[in-house]
PDB file as gemmi writes it, atoms N, CA and C in Angstrom:
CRYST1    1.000    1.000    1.000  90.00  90.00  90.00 P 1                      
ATOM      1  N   UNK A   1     -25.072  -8.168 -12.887  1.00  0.00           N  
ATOM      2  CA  UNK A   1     -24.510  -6.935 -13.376  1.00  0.00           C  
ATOM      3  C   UNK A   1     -24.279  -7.060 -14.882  1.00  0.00           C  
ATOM      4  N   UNK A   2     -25.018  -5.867 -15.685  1.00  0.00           N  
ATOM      5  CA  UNK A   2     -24.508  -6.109 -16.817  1.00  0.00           C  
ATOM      6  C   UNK A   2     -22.936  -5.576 -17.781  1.00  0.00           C  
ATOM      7  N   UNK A   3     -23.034  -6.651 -18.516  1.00  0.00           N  
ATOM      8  CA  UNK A   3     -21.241  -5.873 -18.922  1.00  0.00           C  
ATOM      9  C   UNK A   3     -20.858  -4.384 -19.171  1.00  0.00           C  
ATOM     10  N   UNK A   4     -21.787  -3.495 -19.547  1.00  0.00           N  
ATOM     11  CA  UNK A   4     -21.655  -1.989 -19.606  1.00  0.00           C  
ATOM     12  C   UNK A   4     -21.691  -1.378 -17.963  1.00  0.00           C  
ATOM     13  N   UNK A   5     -21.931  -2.390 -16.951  1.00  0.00           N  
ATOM     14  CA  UNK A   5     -21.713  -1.446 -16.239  1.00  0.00           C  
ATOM     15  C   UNK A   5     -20.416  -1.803 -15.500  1.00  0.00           C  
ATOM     16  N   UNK A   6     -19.839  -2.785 -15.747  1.00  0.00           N  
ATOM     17  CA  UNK A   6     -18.531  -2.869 -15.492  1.00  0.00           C  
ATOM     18  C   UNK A   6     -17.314  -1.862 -15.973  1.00  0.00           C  
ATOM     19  N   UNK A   7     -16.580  -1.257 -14.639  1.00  0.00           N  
ATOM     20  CA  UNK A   7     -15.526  -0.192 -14.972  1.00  0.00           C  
ATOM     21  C   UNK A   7     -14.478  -0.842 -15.261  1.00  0.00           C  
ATOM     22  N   UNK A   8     -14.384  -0.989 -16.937  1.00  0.00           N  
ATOM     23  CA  UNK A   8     -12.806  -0.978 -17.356  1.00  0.00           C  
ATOM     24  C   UNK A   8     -12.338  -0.770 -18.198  1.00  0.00           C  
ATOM     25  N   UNK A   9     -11.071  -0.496 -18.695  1.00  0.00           N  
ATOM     26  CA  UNK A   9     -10.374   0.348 -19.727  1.00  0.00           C  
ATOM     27  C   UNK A   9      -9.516  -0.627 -20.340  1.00  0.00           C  
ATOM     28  N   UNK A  10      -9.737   0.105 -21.873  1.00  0.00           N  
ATOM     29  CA  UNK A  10      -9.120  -1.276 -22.836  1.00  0.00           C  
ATOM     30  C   UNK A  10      -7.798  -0.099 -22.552  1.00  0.00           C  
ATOM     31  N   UNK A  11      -6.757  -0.840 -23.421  1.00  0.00           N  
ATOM     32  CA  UNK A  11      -5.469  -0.135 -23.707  1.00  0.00           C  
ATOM     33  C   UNK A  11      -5.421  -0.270 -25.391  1.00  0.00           C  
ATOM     34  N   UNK A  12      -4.904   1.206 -25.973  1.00  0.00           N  
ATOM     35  CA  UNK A  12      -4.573   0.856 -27.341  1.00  0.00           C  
ATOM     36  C   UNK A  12      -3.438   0.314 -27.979  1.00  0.00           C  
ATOM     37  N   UNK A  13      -2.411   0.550 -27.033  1.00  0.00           N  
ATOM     38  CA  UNK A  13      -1.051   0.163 -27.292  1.00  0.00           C  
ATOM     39  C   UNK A  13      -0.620  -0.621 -26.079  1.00  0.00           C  
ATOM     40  N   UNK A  14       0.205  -1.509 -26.607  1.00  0.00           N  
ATOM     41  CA  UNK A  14       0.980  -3.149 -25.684  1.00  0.00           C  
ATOM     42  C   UNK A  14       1.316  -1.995 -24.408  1.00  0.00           C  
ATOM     43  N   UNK A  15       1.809  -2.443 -23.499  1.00  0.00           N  
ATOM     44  CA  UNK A  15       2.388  -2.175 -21.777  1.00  0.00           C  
ATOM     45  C   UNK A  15       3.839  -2.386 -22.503  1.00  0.00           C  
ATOM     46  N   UNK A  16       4.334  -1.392 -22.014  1.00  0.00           N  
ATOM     47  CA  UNK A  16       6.309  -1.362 -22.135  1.00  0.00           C  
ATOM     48  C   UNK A  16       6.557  -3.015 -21.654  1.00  0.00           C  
ATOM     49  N   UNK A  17       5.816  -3.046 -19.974  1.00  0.00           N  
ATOM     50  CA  UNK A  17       6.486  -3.940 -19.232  1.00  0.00           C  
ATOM     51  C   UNK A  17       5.818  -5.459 -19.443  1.00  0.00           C  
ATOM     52  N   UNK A  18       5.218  -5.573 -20.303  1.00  0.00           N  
ATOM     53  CA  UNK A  18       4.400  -7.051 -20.870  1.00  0.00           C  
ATOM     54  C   UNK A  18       5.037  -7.500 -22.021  1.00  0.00           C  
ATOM     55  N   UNK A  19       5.960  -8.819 -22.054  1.00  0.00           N  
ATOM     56  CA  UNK A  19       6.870  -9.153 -22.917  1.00  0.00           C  
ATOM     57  C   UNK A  19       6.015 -10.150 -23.449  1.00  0.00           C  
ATOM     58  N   UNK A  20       5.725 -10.869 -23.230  1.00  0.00           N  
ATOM     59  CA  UNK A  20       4.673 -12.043 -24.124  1.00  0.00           C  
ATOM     60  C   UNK A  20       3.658 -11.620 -23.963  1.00  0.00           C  
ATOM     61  N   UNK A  21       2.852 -11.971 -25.513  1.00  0.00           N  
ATOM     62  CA  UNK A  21       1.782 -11.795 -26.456  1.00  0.00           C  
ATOM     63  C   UNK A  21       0.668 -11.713 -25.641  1.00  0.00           C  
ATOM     64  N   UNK A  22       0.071 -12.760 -24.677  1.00  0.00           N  
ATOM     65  CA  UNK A  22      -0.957 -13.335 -24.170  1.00  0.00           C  
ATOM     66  C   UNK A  22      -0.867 -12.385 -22.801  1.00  0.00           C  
ATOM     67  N   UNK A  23       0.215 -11.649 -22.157  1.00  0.00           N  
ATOM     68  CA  UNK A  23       0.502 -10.884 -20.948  1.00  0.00           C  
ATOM     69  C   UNK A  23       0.024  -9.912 -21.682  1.00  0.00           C  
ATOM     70  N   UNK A  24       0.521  -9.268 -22.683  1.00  0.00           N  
ATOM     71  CA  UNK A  24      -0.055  -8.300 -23.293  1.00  0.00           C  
ATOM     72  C   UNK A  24      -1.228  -8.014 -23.239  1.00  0.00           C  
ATOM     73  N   UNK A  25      -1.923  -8.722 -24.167  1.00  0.00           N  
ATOM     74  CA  UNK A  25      -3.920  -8.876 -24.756  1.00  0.00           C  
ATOM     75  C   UNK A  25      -4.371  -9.052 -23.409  1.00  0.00           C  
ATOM     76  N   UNK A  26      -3.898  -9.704 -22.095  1.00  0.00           N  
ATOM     77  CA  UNK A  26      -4.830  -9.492 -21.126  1.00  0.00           C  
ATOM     78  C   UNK A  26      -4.583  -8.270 -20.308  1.00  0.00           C  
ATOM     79  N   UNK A  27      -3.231  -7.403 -20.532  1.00  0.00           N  
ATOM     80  CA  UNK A  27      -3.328  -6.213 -19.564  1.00  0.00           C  
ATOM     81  C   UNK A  27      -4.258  -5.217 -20.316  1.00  0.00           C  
ATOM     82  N   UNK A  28      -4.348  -5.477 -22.051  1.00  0.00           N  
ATOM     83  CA  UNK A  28      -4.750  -4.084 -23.011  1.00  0.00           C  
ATOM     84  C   UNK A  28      -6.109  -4.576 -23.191  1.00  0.00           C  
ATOM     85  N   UNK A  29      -6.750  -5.957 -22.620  1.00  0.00           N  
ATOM     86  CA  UNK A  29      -8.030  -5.973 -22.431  1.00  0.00           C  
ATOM     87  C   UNK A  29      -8.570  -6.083 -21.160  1.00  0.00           C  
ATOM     88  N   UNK A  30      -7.972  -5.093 -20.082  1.00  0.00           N  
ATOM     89  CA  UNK A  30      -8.269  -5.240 -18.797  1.00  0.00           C  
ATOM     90  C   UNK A  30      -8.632  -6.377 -17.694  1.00  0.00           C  
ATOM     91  N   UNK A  31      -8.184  -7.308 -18.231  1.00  0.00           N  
ATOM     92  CA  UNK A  31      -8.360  -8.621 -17.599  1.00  0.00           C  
ATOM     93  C   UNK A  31      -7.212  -8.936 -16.264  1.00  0.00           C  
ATOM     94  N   UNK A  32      -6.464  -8.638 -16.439  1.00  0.00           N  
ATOM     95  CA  UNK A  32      -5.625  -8.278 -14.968  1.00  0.00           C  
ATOM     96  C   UNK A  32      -5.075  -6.710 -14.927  1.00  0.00           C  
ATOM     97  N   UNK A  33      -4.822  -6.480 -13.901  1.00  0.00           N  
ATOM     98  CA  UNK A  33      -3.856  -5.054 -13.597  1.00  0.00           C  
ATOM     99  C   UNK A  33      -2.333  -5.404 -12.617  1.00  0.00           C  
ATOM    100  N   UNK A  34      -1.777  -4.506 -13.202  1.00  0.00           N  
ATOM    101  CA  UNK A  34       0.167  -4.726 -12.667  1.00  0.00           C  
ATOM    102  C   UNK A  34      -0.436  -3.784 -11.128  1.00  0.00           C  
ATOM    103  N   UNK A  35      -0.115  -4.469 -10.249  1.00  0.00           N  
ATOM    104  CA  UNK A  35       0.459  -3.830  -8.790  1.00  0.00           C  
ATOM    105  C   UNK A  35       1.392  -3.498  -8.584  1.00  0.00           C  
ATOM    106  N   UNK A  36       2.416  -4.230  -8.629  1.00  0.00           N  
ATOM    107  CA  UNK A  36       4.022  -4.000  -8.218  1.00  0.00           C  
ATOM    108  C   UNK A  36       4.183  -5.156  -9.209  1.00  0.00           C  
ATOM    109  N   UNK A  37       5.796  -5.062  -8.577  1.00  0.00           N  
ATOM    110  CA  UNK A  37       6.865  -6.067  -9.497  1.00  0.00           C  
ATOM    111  C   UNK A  37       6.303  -7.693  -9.358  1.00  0.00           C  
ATOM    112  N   UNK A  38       6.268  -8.376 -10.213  1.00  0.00           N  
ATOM    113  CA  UNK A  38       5.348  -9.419 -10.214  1.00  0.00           C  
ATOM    114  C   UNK A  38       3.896  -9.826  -9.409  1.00  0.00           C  
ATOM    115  N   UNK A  39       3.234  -8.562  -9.264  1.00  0.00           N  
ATOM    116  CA  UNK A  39       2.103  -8.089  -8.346  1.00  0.00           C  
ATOM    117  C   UNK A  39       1.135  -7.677  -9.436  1.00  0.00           C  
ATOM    118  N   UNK A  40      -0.182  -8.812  -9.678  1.00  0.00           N  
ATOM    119  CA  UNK A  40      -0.932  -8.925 -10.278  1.00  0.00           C  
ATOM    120  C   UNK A  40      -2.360  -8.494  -9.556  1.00  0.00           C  
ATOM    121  N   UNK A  41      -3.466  -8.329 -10.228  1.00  0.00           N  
ATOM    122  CA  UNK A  41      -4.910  -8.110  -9.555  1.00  0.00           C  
ATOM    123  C   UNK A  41      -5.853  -8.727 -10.758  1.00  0.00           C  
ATOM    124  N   UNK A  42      -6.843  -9.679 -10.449  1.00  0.00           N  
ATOM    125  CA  UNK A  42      -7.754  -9.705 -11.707  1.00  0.00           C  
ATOM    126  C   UNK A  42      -8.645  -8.888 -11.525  1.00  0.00           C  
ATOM    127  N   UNK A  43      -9.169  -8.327 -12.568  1.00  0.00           N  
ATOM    128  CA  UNK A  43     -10.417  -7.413 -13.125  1.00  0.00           C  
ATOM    129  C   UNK A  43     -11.815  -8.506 -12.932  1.00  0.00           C  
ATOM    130  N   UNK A  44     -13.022  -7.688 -12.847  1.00  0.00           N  
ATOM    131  CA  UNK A  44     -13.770  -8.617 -13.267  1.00  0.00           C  
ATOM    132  C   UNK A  44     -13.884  -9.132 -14.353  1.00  0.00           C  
ATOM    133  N   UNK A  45     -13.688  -9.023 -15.266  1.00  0.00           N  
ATOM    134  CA  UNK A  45     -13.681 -10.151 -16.254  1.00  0.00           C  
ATOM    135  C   UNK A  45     -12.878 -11.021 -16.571  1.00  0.00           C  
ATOM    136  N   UNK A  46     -11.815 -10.847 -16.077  1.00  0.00           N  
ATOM    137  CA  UNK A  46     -10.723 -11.896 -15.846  1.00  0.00           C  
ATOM    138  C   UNK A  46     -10.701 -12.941 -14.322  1.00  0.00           C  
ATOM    139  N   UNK A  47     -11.310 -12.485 -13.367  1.00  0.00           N  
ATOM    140  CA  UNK A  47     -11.852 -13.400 -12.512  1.00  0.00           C  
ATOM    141  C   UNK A  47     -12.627 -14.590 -12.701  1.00  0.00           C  
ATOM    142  N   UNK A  48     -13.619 -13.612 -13.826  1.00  0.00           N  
ATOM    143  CA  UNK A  48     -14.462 -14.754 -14.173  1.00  0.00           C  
ATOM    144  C   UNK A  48     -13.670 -15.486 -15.007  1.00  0.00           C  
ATOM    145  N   UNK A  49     -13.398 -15.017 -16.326  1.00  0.00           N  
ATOM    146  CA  UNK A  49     -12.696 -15.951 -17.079  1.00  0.00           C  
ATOM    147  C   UNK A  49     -11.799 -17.249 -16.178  1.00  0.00           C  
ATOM    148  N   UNK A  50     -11.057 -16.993 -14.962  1.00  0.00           N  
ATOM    149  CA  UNK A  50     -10.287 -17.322 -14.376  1.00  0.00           C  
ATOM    150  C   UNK A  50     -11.335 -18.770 -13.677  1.00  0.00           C  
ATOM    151  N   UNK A  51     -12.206 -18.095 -13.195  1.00  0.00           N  
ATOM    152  CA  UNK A  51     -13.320 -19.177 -12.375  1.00  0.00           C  
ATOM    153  C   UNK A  51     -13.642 -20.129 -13.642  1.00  0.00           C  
ATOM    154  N   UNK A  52     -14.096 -19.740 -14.879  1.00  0.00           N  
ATOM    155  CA  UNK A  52     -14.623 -20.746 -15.913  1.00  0.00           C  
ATOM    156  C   UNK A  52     -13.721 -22.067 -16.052  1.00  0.00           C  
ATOM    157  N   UNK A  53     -12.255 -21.345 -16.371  1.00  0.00           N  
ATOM    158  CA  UNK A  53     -11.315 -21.830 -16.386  1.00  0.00           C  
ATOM    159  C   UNK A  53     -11.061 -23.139 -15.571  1.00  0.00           C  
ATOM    160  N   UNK A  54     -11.217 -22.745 -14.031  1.00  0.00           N  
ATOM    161  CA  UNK A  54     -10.813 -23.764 -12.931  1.00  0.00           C  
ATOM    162  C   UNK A  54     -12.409 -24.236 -13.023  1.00  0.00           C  
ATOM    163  N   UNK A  55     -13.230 -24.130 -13.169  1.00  0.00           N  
ATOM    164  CA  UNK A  55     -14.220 -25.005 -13.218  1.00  0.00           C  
ATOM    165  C   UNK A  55     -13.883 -26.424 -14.189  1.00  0.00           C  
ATOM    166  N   UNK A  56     -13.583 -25.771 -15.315  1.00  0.00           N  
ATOM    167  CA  UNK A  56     -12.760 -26.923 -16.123  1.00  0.00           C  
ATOM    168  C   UNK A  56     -12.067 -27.394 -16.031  1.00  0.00           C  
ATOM    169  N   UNK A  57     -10.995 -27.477 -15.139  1.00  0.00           N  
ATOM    170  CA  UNK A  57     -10.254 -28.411 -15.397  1.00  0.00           C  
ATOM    171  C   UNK A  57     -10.530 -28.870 -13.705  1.00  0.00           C  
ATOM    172  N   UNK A  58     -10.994 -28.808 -12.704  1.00  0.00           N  
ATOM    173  CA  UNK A  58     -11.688 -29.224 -11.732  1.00  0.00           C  
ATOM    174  C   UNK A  58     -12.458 -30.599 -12.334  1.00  0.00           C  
ATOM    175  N   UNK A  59     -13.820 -30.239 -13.162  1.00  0.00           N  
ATOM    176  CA  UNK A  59     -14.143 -31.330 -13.945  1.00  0.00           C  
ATOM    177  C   UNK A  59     -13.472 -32.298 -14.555  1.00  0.00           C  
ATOM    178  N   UNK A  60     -12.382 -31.738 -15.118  1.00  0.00           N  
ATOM    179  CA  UNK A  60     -11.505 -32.983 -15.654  1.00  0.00           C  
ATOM    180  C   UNK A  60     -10.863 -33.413 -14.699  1.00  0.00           C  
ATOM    181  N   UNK A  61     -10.502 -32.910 -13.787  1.00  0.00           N  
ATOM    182  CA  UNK A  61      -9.607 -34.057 -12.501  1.00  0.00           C  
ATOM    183  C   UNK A  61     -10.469 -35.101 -12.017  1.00  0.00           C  
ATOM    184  N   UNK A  62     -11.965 -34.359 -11.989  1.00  0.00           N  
ATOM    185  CA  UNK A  62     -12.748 -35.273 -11.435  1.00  0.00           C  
ATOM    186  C   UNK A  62     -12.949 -36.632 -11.866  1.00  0.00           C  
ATOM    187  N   UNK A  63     -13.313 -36.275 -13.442  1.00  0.00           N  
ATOM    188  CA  UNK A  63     -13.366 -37.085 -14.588  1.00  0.00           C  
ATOM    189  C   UNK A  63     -12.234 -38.554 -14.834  1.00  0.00           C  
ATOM    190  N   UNK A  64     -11.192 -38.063 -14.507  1.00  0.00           N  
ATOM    191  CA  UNK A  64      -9.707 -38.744 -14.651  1.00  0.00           C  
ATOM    192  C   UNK A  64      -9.822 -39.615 -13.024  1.00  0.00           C  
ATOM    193  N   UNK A  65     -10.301 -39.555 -11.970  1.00  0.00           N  
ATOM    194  CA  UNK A  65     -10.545 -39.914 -10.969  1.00  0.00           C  
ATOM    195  C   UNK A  65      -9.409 -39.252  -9.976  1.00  0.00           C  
ATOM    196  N   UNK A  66      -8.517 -38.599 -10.192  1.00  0.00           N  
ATOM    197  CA  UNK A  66      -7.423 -37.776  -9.369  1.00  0.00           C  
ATOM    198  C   UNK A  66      -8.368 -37.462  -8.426  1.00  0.00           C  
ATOM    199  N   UNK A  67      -7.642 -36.678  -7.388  1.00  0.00           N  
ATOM    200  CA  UNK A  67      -8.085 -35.900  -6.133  1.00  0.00           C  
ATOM    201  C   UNK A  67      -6.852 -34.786  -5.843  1.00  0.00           C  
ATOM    202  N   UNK A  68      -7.750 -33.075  -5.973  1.00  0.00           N  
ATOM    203  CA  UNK A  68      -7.232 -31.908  -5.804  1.00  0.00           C  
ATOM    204  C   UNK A  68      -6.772 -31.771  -4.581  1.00  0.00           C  
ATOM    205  N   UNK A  69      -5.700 -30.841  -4.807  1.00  0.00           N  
ATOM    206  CA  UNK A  69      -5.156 -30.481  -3.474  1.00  0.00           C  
ATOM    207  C   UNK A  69      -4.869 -28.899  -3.478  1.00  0.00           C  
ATOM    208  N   UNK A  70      -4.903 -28.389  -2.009  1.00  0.00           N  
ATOM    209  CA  UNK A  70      -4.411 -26.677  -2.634  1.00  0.00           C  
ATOM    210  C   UNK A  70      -3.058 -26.656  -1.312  1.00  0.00           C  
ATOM    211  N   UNK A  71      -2.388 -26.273  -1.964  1.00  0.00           N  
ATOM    212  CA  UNK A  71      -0.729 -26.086  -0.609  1.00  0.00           C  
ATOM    213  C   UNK A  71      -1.052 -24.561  -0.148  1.00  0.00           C  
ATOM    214  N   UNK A  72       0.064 -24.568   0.828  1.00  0.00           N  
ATOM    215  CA  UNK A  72      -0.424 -23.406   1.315  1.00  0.00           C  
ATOM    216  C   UNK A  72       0.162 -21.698   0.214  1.00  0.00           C  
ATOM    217  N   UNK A  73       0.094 -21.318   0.644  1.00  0.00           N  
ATOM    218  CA  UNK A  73       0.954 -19.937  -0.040  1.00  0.00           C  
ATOM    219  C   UNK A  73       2.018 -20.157  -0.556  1.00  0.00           C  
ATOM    220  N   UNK A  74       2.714 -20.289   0.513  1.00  0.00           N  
ATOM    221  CA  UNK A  74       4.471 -20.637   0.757  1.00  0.00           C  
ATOM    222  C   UNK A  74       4.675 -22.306   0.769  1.00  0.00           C  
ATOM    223  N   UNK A  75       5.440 -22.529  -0.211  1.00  0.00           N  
ATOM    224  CA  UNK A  75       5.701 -23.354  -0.331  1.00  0.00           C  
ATOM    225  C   UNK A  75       7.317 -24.105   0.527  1.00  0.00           C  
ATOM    226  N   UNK A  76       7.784 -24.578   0.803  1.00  0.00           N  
ATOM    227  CA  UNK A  76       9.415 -24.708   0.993  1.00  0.00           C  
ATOM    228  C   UNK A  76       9.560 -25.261  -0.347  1.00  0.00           C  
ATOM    229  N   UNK A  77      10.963 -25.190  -0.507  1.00  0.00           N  
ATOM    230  CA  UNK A  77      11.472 -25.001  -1.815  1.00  0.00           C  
ATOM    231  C   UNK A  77      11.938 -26.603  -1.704  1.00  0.00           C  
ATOM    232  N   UNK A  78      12.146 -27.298  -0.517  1.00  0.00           N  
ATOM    233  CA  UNK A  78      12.771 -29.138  -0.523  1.00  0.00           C  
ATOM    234  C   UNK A  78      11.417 -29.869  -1.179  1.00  0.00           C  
ATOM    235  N   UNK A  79       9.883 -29.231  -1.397  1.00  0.00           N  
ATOM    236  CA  UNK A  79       9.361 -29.985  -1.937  1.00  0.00           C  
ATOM    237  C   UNK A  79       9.360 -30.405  -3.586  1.00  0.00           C  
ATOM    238  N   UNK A  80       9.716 -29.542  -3.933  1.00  0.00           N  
ATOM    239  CA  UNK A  80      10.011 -29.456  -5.251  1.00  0.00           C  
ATOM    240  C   UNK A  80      11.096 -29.902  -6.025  1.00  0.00           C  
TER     241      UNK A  80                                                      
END                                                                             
């Protein structure tokens, strides 16, 4: 798919409800959307960005010899 045919809308002005800089530039460059109260959605281009992202540092765990783990949703709070 090419990038023009992706549906999304820049913003010209910051979100009332986006207090840091970087929350900002990604709601006013459509890279996530607000659902509800701490209820996020990525856009496609922020998915991807998001996938590039964990590709990298996937590689570097690998690299470092660690081994990934994913918990479930819910966490209990005694692990922490």
């Amino acid at each position: 798919m090419k990038t023009s045919q992706i549906p999304f809308r820049t913003l010209r002005d910051s979100p009332s409800e986006a207090i840091i800089s970087s929350h900002q530039l990604m709601m006013r460059a459509d890279l996530i959307r607000k659902l509800g109260n701490g209820l996020y959605t990525y856009m496609p281009l922020g998915l991807r960005a998001y996938r590039k992202l964990e590709k990298i540092i996937k590689e570097e765990i690998e690299a470092s010899g660690a081994m990934e783990f994913k918990p479930t949703v819910i966490v209990p709070g005694d692990i922490w």
